[in-house]
Every structure is written in structure tokens, then in C-alpha cells.
N, C-alpha and C positions, 0 to 999 in steps of 0.2 A: 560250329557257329557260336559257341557256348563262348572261345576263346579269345573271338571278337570284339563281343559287348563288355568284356573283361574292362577294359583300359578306357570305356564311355561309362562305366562302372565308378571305376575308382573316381573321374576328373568331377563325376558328379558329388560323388560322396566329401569327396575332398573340397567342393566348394561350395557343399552346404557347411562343411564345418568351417569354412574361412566365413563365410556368411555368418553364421551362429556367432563365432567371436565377435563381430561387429554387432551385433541387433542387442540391443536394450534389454533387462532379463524381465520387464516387465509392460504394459502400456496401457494404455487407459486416458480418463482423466486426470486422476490422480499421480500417473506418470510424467517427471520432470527429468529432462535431458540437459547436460552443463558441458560445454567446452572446456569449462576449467578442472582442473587437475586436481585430485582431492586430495591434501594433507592428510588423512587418515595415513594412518601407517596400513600395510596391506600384508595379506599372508597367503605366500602359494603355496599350493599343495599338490606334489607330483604324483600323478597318477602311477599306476601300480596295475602289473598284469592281473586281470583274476585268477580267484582262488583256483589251483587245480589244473590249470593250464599250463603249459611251458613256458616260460620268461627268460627268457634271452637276455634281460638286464644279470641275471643273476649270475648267470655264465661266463661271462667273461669281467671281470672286476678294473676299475679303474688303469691299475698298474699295467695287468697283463694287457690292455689295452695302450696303456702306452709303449709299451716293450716293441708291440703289431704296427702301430701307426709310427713309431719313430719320434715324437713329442708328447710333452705332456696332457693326459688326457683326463677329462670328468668322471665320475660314473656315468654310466648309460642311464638315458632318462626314455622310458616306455612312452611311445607316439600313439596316444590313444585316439587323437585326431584319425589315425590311417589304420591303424589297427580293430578288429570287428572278433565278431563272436566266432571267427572260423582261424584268425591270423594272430598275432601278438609281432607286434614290432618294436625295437628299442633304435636308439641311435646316440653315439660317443663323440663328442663336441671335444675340443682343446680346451685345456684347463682356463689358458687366457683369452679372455673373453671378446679381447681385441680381431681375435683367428678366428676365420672364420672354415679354417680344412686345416688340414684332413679329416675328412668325419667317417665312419664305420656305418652301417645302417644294417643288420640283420632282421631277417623275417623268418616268423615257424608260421608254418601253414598246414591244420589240420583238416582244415574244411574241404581244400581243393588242394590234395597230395599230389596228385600224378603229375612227377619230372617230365614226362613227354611232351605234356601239355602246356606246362610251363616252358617248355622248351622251344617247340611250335610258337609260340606266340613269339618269344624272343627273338624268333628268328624272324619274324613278319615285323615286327618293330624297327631290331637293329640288325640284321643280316648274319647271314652264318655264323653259327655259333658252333665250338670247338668242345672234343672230348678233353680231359684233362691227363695229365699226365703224371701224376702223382697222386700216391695215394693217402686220402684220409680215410684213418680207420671207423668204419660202422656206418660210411657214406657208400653208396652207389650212383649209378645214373648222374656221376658230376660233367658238370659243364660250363665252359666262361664265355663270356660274351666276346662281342670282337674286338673289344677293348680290353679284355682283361680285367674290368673295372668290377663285373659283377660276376657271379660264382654261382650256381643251382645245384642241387644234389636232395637226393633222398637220404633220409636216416628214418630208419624204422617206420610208422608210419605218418611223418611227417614231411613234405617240403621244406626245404630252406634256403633258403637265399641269403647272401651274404656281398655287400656291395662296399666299393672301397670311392670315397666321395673329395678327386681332389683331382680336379681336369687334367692342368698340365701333368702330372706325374707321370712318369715313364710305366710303360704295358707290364715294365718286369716288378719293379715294388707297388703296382696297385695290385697283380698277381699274388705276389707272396703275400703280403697283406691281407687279401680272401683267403687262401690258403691255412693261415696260420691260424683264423679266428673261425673260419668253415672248422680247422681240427678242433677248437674248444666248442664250438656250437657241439656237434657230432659226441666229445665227449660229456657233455652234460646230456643229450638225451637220452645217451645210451645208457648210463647211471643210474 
């Protein structure tokens, strides 16, 4: 039942944070709202896995990302919006900023490990889901979607999920593409 509310889970959490980006950070009387656009220059600040946890940004580095996806890629920037105190998510955007795929999206998930589980749902979502057939080292329980597009496996005790984000592309290079960043996930946890 547990595996269910999973996916009413996320769409909620996910669109309190689309919410939160829009709402005001403050209100009152003394709160004034402007259409217009402020000249202030402005400073972002990327978020960053906490301390202690596994980071997935760190794992697989710009290049070796683009080596995976086949173009030029960014570093991986940590999606704190989808990411919680049990997951860490990262995702690798194209260097130019005009592209908007091929993207990489990895997930470690300590909170809710068990590949089975994750795997059952998958299969209620997108339909049978397949053993792999190669091996990466220090992964178990791997598995790809019926697309090929996304990748699950166990490494130690963590889940991880490894998704390859670029529709049309053929089952066999969104395949290797998991495959190849599933073996740098795997060896960075095992490290």
C-alpha cells in the first residue's frame, strides 16, 4: 500500500515547491508586490547535497558526463526542490543553454532502499520492467524500464536510480547512457 501513495507523494511535494517559488517571501501590510523586473543585479546560489550524505553531483563530473550523454554537458546541479532528507538527486543539463536534452537525472535513496519496491511500483506505472544484462560492478537487483530510459539497482545500502531524459532517442543509447553513469554512481558509493 505504502508504494502507492509514493507517486501522490512526490506530485504533492513537488507542487508545494512549484507553489513556494511563486508566493512572495513575505506579506503583510507592509508587503509590496511589482510586476516589474528589478535592475538589482541578483545572485544565485546552488544548492548543495548535505553534509554527509551521498551526492551524486560529485560522482560523475561534467566531462565524464559528457563522454555518457554524447554532448557537451554542465556540472550536475543538486535538485533540492525533489530531493528530501531520505534521497539526494542531481541532474546534467547541456552546456548550451539553448538544449534543452539530453539530461542525466540520478537518484540515491537511503530512506526507502528496497529495489523490489521500487521495482513493483515501476512496474504499476510503466509496465514490465526487465533484468539487465550486464553487469555493473557493486550493483545488484538492476533493472530498466520498458523504455530503457531509466535503470534501478542496489549498491550497498542504498537505491539508485539513474534516468536518461531525451524521448526520441533509440532504447539502445538511452540504455548505455544508464549503464555507463549507473557504473560511476556504483563506483563512487562503493569508495
Amino acid at each position: 500500500m505504502t508504494h502507492r501513495l509514493l507517486p501522490a507523494c512526490v506530485a504533492a511535494v513537488t507542487g508545494v515547491a512549484l507553489l513556494a517559488g511563486c508566493t512572495p517571501l513575505s506579506s503583510g501590510p507592509d508587503a509590496s508586490a511589482s510586476a516589474t523586473p528589478s535592475t538589482e543585479p541578483t545572485t544565485t546560489v546552488l544548492a548543495t547535497a548535505p553534509a554527509g550524505t551521498p551526492d551524486p553531483c560529485a560522482m560523475i563530473g561534467a566531462e565524464r558526463a559528457s563522454e555518457i550523454l554524447g554532448t557537451e554537458m554542465s556540472a550536475g546541479e543538486f535538485d533540492a526542490g525533489v530531493s528530501s532528507d531520505g534521497r539526494n538527486i542531481c541532474e546534467w543539463r547541456p552546456a548550451n543553454e539553448e538544449k534543452s536534452e539530453p539530461r542525466l537525472q540520478v537518484e540515491v535513496n537511503w530512506a526507502f532502499p528496497d529495489a523490489a519496491e521500487h521495482r513493483a511500483l515501476a512496474e504499476e506505472v510503466f509496465g514490465a520492467t526487465s533484468d539487465l544484462d550486464r553487469e555493473i560492478e557493486g550493483a545488484s537487483d538492476v533493472y530498466t524500464s520498458p523504455g530503457r530510459r531509466t535503470l534501478g539497482m542496489t549498491v550497498g545500502d542504498y537505491f539508485v536510480k539513474v534516468s536518461y531524459i531525451k524521448p526520441k532517442a533509440k532504447k539502445k543509447v538511452a540504455l548505455n547512457a544508464c549503464v555507463d553513469a549507473a557504473r560511476e554512481i556504483a563506483a563512487g558509493l562503493s569508495a
